[in-house]
C-alpha positions as CSV (number, residue, x, y, z in Angstrom):
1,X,39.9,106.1,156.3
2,X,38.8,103.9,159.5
3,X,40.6,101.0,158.5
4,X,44.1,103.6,158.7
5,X,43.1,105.0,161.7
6,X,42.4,101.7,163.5
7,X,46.1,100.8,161.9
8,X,47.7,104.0,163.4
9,X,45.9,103.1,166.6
10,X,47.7,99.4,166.6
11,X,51.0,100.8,165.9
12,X,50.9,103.4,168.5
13,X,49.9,100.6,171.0
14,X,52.1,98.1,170.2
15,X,54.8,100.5,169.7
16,X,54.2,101.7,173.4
17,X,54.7,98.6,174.3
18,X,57.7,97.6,173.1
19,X,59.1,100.6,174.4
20,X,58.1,99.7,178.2
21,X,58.4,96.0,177.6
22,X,62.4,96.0,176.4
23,X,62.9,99.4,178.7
24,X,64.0,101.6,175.6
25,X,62.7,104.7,176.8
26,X,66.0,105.7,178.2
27,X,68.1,104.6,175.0
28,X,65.7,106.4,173.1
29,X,66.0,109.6,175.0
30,X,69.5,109.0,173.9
31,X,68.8,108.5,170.3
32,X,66.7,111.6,170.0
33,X,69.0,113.8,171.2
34,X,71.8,112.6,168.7
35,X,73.2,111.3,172.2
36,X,73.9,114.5,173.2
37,X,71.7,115.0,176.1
38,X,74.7,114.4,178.5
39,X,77.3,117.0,176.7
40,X,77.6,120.7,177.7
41,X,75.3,123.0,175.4
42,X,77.3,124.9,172.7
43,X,76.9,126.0,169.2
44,X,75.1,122.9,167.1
45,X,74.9,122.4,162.9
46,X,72.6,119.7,161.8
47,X,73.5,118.9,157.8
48,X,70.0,117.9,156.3
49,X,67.9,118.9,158.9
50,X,63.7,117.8,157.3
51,X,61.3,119.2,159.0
52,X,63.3,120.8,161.8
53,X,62.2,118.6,164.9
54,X,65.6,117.7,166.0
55,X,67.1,121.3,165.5
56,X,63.8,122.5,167.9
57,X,64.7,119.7,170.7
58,X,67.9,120.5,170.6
59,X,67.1,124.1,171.2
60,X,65.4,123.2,174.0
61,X,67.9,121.4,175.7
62,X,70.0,124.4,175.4
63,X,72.0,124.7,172.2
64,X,72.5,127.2,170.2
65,X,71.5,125.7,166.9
66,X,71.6,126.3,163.0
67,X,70.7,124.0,160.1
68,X,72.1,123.6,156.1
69,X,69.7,122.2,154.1
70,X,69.5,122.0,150.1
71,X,65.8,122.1,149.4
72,X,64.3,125.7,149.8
73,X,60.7,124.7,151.0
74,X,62.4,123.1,153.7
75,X,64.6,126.0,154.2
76,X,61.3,128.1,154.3
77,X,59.4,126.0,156.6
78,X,61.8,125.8,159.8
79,X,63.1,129.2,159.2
80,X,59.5,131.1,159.4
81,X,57.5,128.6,161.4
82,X,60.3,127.7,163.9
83,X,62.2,130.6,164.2
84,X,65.5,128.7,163.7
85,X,68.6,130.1,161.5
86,X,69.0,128.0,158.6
87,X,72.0,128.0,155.8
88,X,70.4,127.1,152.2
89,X,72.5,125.7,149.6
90,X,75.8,123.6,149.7
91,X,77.9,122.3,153.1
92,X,80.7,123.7,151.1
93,X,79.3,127.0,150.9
94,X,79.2,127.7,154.0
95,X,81.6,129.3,156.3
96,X,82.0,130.2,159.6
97,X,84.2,133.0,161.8
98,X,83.4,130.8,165.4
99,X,83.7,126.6,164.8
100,X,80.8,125.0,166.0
101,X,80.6,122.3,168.8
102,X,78.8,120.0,167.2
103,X,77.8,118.6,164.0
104,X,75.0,115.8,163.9
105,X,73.8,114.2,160.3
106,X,70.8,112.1,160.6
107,X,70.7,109.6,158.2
108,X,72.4,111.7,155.7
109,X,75.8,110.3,154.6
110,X,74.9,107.2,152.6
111,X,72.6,109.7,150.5
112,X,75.6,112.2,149.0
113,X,78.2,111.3,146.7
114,X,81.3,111.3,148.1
115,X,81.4,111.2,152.1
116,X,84.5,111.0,152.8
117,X,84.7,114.8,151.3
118,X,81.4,115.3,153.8
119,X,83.3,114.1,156.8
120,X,86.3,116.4,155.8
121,X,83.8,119.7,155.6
122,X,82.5,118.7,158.7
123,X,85.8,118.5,160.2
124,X,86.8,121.9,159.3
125,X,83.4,123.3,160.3
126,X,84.1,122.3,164.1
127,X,86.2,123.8,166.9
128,X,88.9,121.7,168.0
129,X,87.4,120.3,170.4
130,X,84.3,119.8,168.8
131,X,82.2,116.4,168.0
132,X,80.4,114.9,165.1
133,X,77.5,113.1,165.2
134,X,76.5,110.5,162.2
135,X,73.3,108.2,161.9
136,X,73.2,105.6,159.5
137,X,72.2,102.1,158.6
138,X,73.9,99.1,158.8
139,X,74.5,97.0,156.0
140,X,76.0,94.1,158.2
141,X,73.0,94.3,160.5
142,X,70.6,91.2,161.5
143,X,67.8,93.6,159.8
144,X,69.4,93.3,156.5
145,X,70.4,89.9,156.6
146,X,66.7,88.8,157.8
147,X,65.3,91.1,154.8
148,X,67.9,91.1,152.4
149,X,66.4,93.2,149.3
150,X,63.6,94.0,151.3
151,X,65.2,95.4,154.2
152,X,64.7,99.3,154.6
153,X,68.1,100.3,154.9
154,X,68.8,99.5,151.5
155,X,66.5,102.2,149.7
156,X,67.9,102.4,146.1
157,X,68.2,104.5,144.0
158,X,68.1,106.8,146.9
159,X,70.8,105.3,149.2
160,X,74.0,105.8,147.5
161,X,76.3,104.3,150.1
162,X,76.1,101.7,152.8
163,X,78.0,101.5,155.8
164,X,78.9,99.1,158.4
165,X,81.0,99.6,161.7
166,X,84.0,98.8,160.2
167,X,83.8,100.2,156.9
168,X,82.2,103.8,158.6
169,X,85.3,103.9,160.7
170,X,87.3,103.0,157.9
171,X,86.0,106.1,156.5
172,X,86.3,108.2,159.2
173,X,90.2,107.5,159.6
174,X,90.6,109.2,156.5
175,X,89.8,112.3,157.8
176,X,91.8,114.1,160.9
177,X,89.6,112.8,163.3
178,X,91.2,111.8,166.5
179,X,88.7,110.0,168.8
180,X,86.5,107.7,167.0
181,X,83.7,105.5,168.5
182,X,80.8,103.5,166.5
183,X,78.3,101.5,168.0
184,X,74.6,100.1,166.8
185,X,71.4,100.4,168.6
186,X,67.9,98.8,168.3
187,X,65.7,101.5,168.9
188,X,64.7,102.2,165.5
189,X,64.0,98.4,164.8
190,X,60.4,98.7,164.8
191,X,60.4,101.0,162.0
192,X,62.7,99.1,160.3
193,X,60.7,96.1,160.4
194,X,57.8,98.0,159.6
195,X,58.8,99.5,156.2
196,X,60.5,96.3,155.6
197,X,59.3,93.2,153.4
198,X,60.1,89.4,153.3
199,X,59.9,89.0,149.6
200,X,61.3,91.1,146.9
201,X,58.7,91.2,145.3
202,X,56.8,93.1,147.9
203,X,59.2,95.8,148.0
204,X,58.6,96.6,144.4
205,X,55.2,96.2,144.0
206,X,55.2,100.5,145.4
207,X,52.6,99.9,148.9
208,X,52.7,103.3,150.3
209,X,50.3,102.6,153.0
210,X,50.8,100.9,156.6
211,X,48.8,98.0,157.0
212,X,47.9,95.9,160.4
213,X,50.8,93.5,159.0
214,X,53.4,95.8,158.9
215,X,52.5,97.0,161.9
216,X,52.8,93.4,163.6
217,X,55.9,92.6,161.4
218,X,57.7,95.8,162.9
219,X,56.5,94.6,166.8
220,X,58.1,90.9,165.8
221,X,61.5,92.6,164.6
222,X,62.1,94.7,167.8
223,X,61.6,92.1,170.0
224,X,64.0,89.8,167.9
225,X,66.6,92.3,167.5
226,X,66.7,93.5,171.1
227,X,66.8,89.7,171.9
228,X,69.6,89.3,169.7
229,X,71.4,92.4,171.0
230,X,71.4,91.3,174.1
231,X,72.7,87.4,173.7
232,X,75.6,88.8,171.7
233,X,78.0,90.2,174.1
234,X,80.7,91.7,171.9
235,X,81.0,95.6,171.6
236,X,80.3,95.5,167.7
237,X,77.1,94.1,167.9
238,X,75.1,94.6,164.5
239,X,71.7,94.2,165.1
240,X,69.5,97.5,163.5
């Protein structure tokens, strides 16, 4: 029990300072607000919503928000303890008089079947004028190719589809869409180092438990990958 808090202590630190050091508070403010922060408050679905934290900050910044999520307990949870409308059961299944002005999915797409069918629900779901929002890894990222079966991102059996850039906007011209931007960020990298192994045979062996060299494996990986976002000087830079 004192050897994880002394862990979670190191991690908090080091995290800290990798936010000051490669100044990614800003872009993080960014990131947590599904970069959204700058865009006039309206009415905001988030497909697959967890615990609810996102739907509450959004709330705060002024939206008017509901969530969709599949799992009841979920469902239960931000509902009674956060006071926030949710939809339980299928995106399908759900229909609406008034569009909504936004639709953020938080590393959601790669988990359903078919996403191009997501993308097209979403699409109807919006006003005309509305935007959506999508999080997800990239498979063409320097995290993957530093990692390779160890890198987080790839998550079988969970993880049923992998996107990068180009194949997400591939995807996305499918659908009826008619602006369409995508762009990679390094915020997360510390994470993703973290929960990430150099050897296979580390990410099967099961460890559920943070250890000091996680921690300092996740610290190494953001300060490479903001390193490397910054010397490449491209707009498709692939770095997370």
């Amino acid at each position: 029990m004192q050897q994880a808090r002394m862990v979670r202590i190191i991690r908090v630190v080091l995290h800290s300072l990798s936010i000051y050091l490669l100044r990614l508070r800003k872009e993080r403010g960014h990131y947590k607000c599904m970069y959204l922060d700058q865009t006039l408050p309206g009415r905001l679905l988030e497909v697959g919503y967890g615990n609810g934290k996102r739907l509450a900050r959004m709330q705060a910044l002024g939206w008017d928000v509901v969530g969709q999520e599949i799992d009841p307990v979920a469902a239960s949870y931000v509902c009674e303890a956060r006071g926030i409308p949710v939809h339980l059961g299928m995106l399908e299944s759900l229909d609406v008089i008034e569009g909504y002005d936004a639709v953020i999915l938080s590393h959601v797409i790669e988990h359903v079947h078919d996403p191009l069918a997501l993308l097209k629900t979403c699409f109807r779901l919006l006003k005309k004028d509305g935007v959506l929002v999508v999080l997800t890894p990239n498979v063409a990222s320097y995290g993957h190719r530093r990692f390779g079966a160890g890198w987080r991102g790839l998550e079988p059996p969970r993880h049923l589809h992998l996107f990068s850039r180009k194949t997400l906007l591939r995807l996305a011209q499918k659908t009826e869409f008619n602006s369409l931007r995508s762009w990679t960020t390094t915020v997360g990298a510390f994470g993703i180092g973290q929960a990430s192994t150099s050897f296979v045979n580390d990410a099967t062996e099961g460890r559920h438990h943070m250890t000091v060299r996680d921690v300092l494996r996740g610290f190494w990986f953001q300060l490479v990958a903001r390193i490397i976002f910054y010397l490449i000087k491209t707009p498709a830079r692939s770095v997370y």
